[in-house]
C-alpha positions in Angstrom: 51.0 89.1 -63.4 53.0 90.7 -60.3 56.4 88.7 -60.1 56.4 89.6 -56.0 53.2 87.6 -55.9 53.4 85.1 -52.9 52.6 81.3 -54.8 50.5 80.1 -52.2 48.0 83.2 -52.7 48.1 82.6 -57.0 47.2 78.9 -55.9 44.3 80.4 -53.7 43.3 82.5 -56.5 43.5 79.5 -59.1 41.2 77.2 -56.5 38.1 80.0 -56.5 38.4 80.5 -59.8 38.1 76.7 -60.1 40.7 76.1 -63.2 42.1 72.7 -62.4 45.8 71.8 -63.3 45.8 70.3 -66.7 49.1 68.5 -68.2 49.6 69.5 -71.8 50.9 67.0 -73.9 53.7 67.8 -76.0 53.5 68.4 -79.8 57.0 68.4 -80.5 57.7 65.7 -83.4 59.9 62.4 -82.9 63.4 63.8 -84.4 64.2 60.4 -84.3 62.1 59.1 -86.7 62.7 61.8 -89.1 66.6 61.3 -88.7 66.1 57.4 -89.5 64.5 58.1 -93.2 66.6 58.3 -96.1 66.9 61.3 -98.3 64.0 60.0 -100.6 61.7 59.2 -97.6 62.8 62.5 -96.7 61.3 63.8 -99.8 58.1 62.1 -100.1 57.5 63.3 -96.5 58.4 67.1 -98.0 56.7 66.6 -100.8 53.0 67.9 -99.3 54.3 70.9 -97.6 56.3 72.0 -100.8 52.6 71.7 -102.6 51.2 73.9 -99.8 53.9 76.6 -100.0 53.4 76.8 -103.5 49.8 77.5 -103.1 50.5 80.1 -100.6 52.5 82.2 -102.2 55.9 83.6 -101.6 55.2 85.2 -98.6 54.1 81.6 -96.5 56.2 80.4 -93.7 57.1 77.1 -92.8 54.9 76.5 -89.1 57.0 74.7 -86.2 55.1 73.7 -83.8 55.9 74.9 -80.7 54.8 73.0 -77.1 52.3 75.0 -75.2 53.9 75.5 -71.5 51.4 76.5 -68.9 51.8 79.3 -66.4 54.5 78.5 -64.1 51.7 79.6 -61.7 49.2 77.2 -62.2 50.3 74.5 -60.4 51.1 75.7 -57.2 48.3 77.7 -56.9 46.3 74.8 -57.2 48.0 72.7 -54.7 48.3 75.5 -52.2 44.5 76.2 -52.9 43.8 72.4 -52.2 45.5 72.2 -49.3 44.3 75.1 -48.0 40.9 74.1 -48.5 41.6 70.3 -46.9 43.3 72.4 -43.7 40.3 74.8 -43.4 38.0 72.1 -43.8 39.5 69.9 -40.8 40.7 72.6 -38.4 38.3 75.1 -38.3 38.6 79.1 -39.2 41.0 79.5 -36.1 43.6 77.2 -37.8 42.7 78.4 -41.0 43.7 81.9 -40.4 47.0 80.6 -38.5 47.9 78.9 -41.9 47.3 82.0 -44.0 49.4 83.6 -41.1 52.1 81.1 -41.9 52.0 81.5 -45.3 52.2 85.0 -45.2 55.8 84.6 -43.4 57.4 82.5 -46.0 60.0 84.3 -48.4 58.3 84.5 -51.5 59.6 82.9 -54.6 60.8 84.9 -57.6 58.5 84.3 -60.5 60.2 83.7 -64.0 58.9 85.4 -66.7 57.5 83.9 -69.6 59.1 84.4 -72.9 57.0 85.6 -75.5 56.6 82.6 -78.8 58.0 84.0 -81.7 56.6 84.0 -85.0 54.1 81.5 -86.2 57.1 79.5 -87.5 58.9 79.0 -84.6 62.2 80.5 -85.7 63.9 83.3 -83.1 63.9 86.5 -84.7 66.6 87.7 -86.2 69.0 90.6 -85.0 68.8 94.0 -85.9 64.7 92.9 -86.2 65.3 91.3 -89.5 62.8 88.1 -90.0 64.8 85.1 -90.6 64.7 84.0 -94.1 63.1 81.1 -95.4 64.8 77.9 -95.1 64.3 75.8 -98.5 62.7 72.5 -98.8 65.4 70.7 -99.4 67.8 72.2 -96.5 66.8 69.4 -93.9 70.1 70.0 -92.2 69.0 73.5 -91.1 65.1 72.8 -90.9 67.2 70.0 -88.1 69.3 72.6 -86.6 66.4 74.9 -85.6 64.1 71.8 -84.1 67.3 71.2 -81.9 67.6 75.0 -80.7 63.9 74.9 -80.5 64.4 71.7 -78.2 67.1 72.5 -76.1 64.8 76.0 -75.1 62.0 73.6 -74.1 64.5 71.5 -71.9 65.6 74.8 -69.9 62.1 75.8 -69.5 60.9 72.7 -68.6 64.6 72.5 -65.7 62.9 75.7 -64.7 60.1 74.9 -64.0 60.7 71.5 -62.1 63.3 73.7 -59.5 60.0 75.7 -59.0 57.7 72.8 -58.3 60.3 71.7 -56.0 60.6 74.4 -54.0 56.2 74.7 -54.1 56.2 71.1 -53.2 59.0 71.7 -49.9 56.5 74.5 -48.9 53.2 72.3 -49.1 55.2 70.0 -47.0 56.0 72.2 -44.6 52.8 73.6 -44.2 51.2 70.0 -43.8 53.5 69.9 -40.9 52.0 73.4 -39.4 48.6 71.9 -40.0 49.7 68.8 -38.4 50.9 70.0 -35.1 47.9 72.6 -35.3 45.5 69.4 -35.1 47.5 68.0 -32.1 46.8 71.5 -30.5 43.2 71.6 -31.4 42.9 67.8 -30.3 44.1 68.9 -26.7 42.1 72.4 -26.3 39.1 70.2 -27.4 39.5 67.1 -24.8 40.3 70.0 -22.1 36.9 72.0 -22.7 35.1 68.6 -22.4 36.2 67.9 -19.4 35.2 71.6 -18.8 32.0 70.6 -20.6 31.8 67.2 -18.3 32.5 69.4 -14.7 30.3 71.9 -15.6 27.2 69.5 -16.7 28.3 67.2 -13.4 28.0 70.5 -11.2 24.5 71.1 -12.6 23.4 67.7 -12.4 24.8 67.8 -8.6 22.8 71.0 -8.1 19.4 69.6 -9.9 19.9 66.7 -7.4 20.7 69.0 -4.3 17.5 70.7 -5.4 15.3 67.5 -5.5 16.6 66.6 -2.3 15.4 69.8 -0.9 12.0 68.8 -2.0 11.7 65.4 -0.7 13.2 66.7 2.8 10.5 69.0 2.6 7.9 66.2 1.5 8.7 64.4 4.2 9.5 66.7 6.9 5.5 67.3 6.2 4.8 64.1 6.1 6.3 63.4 9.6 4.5 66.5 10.9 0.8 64.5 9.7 2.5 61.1 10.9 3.4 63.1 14.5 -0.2 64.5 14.6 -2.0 61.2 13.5 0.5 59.6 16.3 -0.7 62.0 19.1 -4.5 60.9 18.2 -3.5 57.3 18.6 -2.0 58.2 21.9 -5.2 59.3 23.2 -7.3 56.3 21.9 -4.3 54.0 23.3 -4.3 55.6 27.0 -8.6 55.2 26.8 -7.9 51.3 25.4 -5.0 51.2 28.1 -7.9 52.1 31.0 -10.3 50.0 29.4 -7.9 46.6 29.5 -6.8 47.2 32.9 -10.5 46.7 33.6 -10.3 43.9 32.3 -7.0 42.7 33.7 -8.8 42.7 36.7 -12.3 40.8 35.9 -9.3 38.1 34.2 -7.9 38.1 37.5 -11.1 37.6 39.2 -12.0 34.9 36.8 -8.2 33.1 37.2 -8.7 32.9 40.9 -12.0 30.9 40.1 -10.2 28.9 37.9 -7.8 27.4 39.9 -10.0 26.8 42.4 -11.9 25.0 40.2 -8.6 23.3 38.7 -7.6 21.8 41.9 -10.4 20.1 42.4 -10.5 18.7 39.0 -7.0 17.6 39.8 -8.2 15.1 42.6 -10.6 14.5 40.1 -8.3 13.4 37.8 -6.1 11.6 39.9 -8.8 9.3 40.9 -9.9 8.5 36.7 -5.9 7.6 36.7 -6.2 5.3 39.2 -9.9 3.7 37.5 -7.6 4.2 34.4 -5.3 1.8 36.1 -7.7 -0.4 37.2 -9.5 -0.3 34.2 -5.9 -1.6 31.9 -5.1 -4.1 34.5 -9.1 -5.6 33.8 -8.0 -5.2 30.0 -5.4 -7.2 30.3 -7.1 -9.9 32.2 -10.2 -10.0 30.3 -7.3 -10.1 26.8 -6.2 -13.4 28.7 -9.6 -14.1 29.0 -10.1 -13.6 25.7 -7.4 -15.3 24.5 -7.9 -18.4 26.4 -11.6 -18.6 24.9 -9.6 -18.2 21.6 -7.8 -20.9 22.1 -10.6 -23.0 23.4 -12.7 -22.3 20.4 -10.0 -23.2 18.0 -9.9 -26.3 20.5 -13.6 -26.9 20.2 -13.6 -26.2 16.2 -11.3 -28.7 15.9 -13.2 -31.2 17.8 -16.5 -30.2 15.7 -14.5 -31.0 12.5 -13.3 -34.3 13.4 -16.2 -35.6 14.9 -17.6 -34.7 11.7 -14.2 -36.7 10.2 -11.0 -35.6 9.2 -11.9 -37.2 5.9 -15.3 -35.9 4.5 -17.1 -37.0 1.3 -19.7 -34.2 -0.3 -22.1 -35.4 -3.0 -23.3 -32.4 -5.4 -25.2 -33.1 -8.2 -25.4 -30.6 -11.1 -28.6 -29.1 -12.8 -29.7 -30.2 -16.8 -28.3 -27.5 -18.9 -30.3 -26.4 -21.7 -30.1 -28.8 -24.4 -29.7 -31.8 -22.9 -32.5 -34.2 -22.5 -34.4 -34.4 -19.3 -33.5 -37.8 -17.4 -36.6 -39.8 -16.7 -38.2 -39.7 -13.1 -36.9 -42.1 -10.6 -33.3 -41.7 -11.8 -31.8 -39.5 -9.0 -33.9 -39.4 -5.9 -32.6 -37.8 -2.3 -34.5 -39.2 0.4 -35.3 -37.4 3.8 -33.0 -37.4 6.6 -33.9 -38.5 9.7 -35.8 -35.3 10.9 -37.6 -35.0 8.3 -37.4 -32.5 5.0 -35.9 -29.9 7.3 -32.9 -32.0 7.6 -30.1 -31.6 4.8 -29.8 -35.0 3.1 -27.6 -36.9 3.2 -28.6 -39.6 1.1 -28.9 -40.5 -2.5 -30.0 -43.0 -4.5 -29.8 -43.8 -8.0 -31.7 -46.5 -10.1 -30.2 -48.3 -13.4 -31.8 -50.5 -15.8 -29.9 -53.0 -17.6 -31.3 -54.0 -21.3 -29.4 -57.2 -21.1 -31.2 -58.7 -18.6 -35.2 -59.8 -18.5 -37.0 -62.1 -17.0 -38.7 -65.3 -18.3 -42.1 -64.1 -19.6 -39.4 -61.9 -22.1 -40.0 -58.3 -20.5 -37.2 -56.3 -19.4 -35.9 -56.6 -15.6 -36.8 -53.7 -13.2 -34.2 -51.3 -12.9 -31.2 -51.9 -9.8 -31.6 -49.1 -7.2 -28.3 -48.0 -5.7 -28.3 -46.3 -2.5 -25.3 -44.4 -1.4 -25.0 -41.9 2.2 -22.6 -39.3 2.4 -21.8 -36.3 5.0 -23.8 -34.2 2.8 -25.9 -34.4 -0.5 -26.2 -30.8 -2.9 -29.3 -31.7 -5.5 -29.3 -29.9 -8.8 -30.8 -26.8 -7.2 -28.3 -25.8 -4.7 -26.5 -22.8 -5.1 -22.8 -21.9 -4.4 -23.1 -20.0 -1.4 -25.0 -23.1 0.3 -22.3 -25.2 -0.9 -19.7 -23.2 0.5 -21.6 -22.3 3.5 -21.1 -26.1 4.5 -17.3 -25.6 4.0 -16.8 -22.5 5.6 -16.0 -23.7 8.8 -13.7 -26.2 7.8 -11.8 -23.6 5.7 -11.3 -21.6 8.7 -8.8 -24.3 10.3 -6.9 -23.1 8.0 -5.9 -20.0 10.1 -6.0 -21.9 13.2 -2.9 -24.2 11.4 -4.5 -27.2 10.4 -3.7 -28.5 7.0 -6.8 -28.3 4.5 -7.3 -30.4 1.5 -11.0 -29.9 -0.5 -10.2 -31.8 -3.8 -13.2 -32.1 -6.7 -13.9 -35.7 -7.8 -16.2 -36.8 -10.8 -16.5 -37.3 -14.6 -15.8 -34.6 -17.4 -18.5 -32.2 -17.7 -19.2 -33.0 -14.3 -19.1 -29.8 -12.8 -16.0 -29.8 -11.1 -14.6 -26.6 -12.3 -18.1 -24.6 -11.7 -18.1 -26.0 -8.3 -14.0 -24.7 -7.7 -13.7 -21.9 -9.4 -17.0 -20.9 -10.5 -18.8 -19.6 -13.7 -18.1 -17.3 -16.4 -19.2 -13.6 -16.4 -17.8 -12.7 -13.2 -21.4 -13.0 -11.6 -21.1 -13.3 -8.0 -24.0 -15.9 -7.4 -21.4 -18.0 -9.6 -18.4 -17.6 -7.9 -16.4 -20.9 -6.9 -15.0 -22.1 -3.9 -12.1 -20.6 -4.1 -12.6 -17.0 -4.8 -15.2 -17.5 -1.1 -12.7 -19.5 0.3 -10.2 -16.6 0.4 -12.3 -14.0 0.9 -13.4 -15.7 3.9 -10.2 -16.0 5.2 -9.3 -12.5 4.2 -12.2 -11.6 6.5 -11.6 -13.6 9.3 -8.0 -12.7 9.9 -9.1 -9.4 9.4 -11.4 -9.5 12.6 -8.2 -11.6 14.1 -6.0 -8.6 13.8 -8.0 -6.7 16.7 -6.4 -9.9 18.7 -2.9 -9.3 18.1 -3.1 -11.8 14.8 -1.3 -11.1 12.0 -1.5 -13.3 9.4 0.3 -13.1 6.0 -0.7 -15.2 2.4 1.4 -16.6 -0.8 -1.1 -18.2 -3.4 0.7 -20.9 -6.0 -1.4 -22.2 -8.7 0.0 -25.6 -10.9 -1.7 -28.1 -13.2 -0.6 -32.1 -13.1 -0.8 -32.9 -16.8 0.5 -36.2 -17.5 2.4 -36.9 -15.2 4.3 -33.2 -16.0 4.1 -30.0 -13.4 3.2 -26.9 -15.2 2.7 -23.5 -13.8 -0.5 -21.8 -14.5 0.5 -18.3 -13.6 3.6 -18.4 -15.9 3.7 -15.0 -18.2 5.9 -13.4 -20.3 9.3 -15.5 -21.7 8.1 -18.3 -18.7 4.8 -19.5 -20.2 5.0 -22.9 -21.8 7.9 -24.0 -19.5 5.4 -25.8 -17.1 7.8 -29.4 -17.7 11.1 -27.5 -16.2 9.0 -27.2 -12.8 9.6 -29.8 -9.9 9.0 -31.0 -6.6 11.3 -31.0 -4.0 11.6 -30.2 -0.5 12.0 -26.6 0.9 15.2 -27.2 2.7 17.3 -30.0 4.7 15.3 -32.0 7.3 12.3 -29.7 6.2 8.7 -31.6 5.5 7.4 -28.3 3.5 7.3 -29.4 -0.2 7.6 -26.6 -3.3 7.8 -26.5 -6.5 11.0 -25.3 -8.5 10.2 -22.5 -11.1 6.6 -21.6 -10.2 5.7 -18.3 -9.1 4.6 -17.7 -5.3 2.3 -14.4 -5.4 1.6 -12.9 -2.2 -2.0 -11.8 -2.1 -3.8 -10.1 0.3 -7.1 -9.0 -1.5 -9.8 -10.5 -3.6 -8.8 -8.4 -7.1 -5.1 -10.1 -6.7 -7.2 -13.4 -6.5 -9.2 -12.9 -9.8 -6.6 -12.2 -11.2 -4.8 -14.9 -10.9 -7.6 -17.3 -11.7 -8.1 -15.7 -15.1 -4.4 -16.4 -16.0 -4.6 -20.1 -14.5 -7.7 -20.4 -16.9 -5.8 -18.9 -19.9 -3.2 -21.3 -19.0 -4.8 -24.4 -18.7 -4.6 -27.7 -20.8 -8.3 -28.5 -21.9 -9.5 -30.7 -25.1 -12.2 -31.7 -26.7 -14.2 -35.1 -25.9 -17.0 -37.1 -26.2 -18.1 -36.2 -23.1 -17.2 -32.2 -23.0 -16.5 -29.6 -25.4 -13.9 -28.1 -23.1 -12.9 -30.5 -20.9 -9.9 -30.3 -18.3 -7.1 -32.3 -19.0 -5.5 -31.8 -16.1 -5.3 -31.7 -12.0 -5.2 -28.3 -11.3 -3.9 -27.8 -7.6 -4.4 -24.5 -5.5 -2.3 -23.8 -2.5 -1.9 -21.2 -0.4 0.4 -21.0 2.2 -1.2 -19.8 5.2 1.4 -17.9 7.7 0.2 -16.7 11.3 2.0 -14.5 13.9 1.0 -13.1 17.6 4.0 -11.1 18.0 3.1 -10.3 21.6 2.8 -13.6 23.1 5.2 -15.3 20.6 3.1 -17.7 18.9 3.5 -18.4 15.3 1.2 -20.9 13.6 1.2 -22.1 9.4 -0.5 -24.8 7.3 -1.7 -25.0 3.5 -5.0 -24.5 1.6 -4.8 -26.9 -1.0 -8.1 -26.7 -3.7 -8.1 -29.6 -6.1 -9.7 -29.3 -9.3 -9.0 -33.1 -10.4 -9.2 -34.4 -14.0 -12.5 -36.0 -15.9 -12.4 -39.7 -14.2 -14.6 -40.9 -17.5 -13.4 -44.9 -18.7 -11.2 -45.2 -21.9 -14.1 -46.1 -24.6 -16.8 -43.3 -23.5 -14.4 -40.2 -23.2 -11.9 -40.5 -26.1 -11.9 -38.0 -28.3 -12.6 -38.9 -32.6 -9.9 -37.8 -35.3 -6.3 -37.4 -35.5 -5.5 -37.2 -31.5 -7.0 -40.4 -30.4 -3.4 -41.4 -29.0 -2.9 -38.0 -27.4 -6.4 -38.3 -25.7 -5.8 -42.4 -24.6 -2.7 -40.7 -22.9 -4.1 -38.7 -21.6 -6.7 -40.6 -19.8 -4.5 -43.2 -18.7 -2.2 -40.8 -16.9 -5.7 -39.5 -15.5 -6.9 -42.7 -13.8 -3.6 -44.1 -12.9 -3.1 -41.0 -10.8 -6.9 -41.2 -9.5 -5.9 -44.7 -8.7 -3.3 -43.7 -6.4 -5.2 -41.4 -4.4 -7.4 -43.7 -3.8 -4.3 -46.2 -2.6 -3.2 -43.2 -0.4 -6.2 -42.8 1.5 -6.6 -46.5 2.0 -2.8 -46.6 3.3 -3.7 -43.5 5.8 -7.0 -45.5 6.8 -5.4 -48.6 7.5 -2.6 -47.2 9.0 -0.2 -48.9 7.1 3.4 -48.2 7.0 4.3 -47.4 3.8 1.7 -44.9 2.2 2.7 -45.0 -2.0 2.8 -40.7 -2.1 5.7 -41.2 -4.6 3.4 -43.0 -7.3 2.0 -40.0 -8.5 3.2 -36.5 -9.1 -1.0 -35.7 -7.8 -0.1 -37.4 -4.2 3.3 -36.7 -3.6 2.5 -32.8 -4.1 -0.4 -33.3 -1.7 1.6 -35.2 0.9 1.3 -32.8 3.5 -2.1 -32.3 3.0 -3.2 -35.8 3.1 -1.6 -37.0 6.2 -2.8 -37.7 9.7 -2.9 -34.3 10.6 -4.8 -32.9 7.7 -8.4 -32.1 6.7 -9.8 -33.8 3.9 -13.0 -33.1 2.1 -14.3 -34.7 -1.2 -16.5 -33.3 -3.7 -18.0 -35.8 -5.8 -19.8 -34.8 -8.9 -22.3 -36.4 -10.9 -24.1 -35.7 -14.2 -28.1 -35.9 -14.1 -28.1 -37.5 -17.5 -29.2 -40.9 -18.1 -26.5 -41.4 -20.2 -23.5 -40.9 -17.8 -25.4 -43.9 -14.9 -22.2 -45.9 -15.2 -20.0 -43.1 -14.8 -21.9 -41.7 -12.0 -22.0 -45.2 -10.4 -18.4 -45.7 -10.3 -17.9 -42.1 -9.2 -20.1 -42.6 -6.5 -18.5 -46.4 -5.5 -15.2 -44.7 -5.4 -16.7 -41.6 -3.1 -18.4 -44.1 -0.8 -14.8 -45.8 -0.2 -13.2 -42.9 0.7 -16.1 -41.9 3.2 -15.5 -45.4 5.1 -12.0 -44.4 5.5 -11.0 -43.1 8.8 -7.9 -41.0 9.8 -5.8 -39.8 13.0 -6.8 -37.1 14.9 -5.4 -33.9 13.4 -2.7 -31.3 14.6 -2.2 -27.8 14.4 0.7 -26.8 13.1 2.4 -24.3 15.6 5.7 -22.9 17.1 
């Protein structure tokens, strides 16, 4: 090896030839143990080389075993190899070549030469090139002596070489710092040539774009040349269209001049339709006082009509077998003629008992007793509803002219009262009651009022009497069952309207809102079980509605009730009470019944006679009624009668009480109006 040799280029030599720095361990025996043993240990631990040296002969040495020191070489040029390789690898060839540049410049660091190992034994050779003699077995002393010379050579080397990996390790560092600021430089030169990079791609982008705009002038530049040419024909056809409308500017012109000759005269024309316009409103408005006037005459006259008929009215309707019952026996019902003849509506009715408890003296039985009764009007079992409330229909109408109406249903159970006010099941018009028509026909009528200047507004209320207790039928929800809580009392202070405290007041102003507020009154009804009827009512049921008209431009306002009375089965104690456990309930029941029955028929006595106390107050029936009762209300009585031979004496009392209340005269009524 060439002493002169620079370190770094012996490390660059040991890299390529890939021989990696390996540490060797040290074979040099623990003195200190061997000092510890005692001279017999000592010994025994002599004792197998003294057998080997035998074997060997005279001539054997004793082997010391020397530690193997590498090259002092070998690790620097590994580390300078490494780090060459690590710098070439992250700056490139130029920085590689300014290492090896740097390198190169460095003072180069004396190699120490490597002594040459003795003999196989270890011990230095002699002077004057005499081997050194054998040491005996047993001289440990000197066999100690020459481990410790061996030793302290192994400490200098090893001093040696730690100076020289000192002074390897100051150069690495130093050339680490070379490499270091030669990164920084590269760093810089590479952020300046892309910028370079970035200017000279942004030039020729600038330029590809300078270029594209080139073409699109030149696109367009033609295209304006074909818009100019295509501009130049339009031109042309504009100035022949230009000659074209002035010819026509002028027939307009010709035509405008007849025009408004034409419109000035139908100026005049028109200012003579203003003035038949004129004279045409002011005829209007004298034939709408005209008309108005014969309004108020007809009302006038209607009224008349109805109480020469009488304010108190009395209706006889008889209802038809229903299947299953047995057929009465001729003679029992007959309706005589009127007095011109079978065109006439009757108005008569008689009816024939026989009495088994009376005969005569030969022993047969008596002859029946004929009772004859007259009414305004008598319905035989055939009738229909629509002739029945075709009779009505008139006196239903008062209603909108502000007359108070009362049409109350009298009779037995299983009468027909119900059928005859609210109709039959099914919703079959042919079976629809009198008050379903009642409101349609009012519905229609104000209606045809409106073209008048009528407006007319209606609130329908719908409550049972049920001993003696006020119940609302059109209670739902949370209400329903809370009938007792309702009372009657008086609108307001000084006021003669009468309402009744919880009960709902629907507006209505159609015939669905109407059905549907029957089929909740009929859901809601107190019915039971008797001799008489399956389902019979046991209860006045009492519809109102509250009838509210307006002529806004003449200032008259007029009101008044429609009160339809479906009253409770008027049947004695004995025939109508019900068998089993709710005989009481039923006897109640009918008591509360006729009592209040009774009182109407007080109330309409007091009105007849004029009498100054009329007993309204006795029942809960006639006090809600009041207003409809008095002198300037409408009354009309449905009586109703079974066909059956078996209900006579109800029929008969029915019909006594009926013919009372037709005797009965009241005061001439009064409309209600503001």
């Amino acid at each position: 090896m060439d002493p002169q040799r620079s370190p770094l280029l012996e490390v660059k030599g040991n890299i390529e030839l890939k021989r990696p720095l390996i540490k060797a361990p040290s074979q040099l025996p623990l003195s200190g143990s061997r000092l510890k043993r005692r001279p017999d240990q000592m010994e025994d631990g002599l004792e197998p080389e003294k057998k080997r040296t035998r074997g060997l002969g005279a001539t054997t040495k004793i082997t010391t075993s020397h530690p193997r020191v590498p090259s002092l070489t070998t690790v620097p040029q590994t580390q300078g190899q490494t780090t060459a390789q690590k710098v070439s690898k992250k700056t490139g060839p130029r920085c590689s070549t300014a290492i090896a540049t740097g390198l190169k410049n460095q003072k180069p660091v004396p190699a120490v030469p490597v002594q040459k190992s003795g003999r196989a034994s270890g011990v230095p050779p002699m002077a004057g090139g005499k081997k050194p003699s054998k040491r005996p077995a047993w001289d440990l002393k000197g066999q100690l002596c020459d481990l410790n010379a061996e030793l302290k050579r192994c400490r200098e080397r090893t001093q040696t070489l730690d100076q020289e990996n000192q002074q390897l390790q100051d150069q690495l560092r130093d050339a680490q710092q070379q490499v270091k600021a030669l990164g920084t430089e590269r760093t810089t030169l590479e952020g300046h040539l892309a910028k370079v990079q970035a200017q000279a791609e942004q030039g020729q982008q600038e330029l590809k774009n300078l270029r594209a705009c080139v073409l699109e002038l030149e696109e367009r530049l033609s295209t304006q040349e074909g818009l100019v040419q295509e501009l130049q024909k339009k031109q042309v056809e504009l100035q022949e269209e230009r000659r074209g409308l002035t010819s026509q500017l002028e027939e307009k012109e010709r035509r405008l001049q007849t025009s408004e000759a034409a419109l000035s005269s139908s100026q005049a024309e028109v200012a003579s339709l203003r003035q038949e316009t004129v004279a045409q409103a002011a005829l209007l408005t004298e034939r709408e006082e005209r008309l108005h006037g014969l309004e108020m005459e007809r009302r006038r006259l209607h009224n008349q009509l109805q109480e020469l008929k009488g304010n108190i009215r009395v209706f006889c309707r008889v209802r038809p077998v229903l299947p299953g019952e047995p057929t009465p026996p001729p003679g029992l019902l007959l309706f005589p003629s009127g007095p011109g003849g079978p065109s006439d509506p009757p108005t008569r009715l008689s009816l024939s008992r026989s009495d088994e408890r009376r005969g005569t003296l030969s022993g047969a039985p008596a002859p029946p007793t004929r009772h004859d009764f007259s009414f305004d009007r008598v319905f035989p079992p055939g009738s229909g509803q629509d002739e029945v409330f075709e009779e009505i229909a008139m006196l239903v109408q008062s209603a909108l002219d502000g007359y108070p109406v009362c049409i109350f249903a009298y009779g037995q159970t299983g009468s027909g009262k119900t059928f005859t006010m609210e109709g039959g099941p099914g919703g079959d018009p042919q079976l629809e009651g009198l008050i379903p028509r009642a409101l349609r026909h009012l519905f229609s009528v104000a209606q045809e009022l409106s073209g008048q200047g009528w407006t007319y507004s209606f609130v329908a209320s719908y409550v049972e009497i049920y001993n003696e207790t006020v119940r609302d039928l059109l209670a739902t929800g949370t209400r329903k069952g809370q009938g007792g809580e309702c009372e009657i009392r008086r609108a307001g202070p000084g006021s003669e309207e009468l309402t009744v405290t919880n009960a709902r007041y629907v507006p209505v102003s159609c015939e669905k809102e109407v059905e549907a507020l029957l089929h909740l009154a009929r859901q809601n009804r107190a019915v039971a079980r008797t001799a008489q009827n399956e389902r019979s009512s046991r209860s006045h049921s009492v519809f109102q509605l509250q009838i509210s008209g307006e002529h806004s431009s003449r200032g008259l306002q007029c009101g008044a009730p429609l009160s339809l009375v479906d009253l409770a089965g008027s049947e004695r104690l004995d025939p109508g009470l019900a068998l089993g456990p709710g005989e009481r309930e039923r006897l109640r029941e009918t008591q509360a019944i006729n009592s209040s029955l009774s009182t109407l028929g007080l109330v309409i006595m007091a009105l007849s006679n004029k009498e100054s106390h009329v007993p309204y107050r006795n029942s809960k029936l006639t006090y809600l009624l009041q207003n409809s009762l008095g002198g300037s209300a409408k009354m009309l009585m449905f009586v109703n009668i079974s066909p059956l031979e078996e209900n006579v004496s109800e029929s008969l009392n029915s019909l006594r009480f009926a013919s009372k209340v037709n005797q009965c005269v009241i005061g001439t009524a009064q409309a209600n109006r503001k």
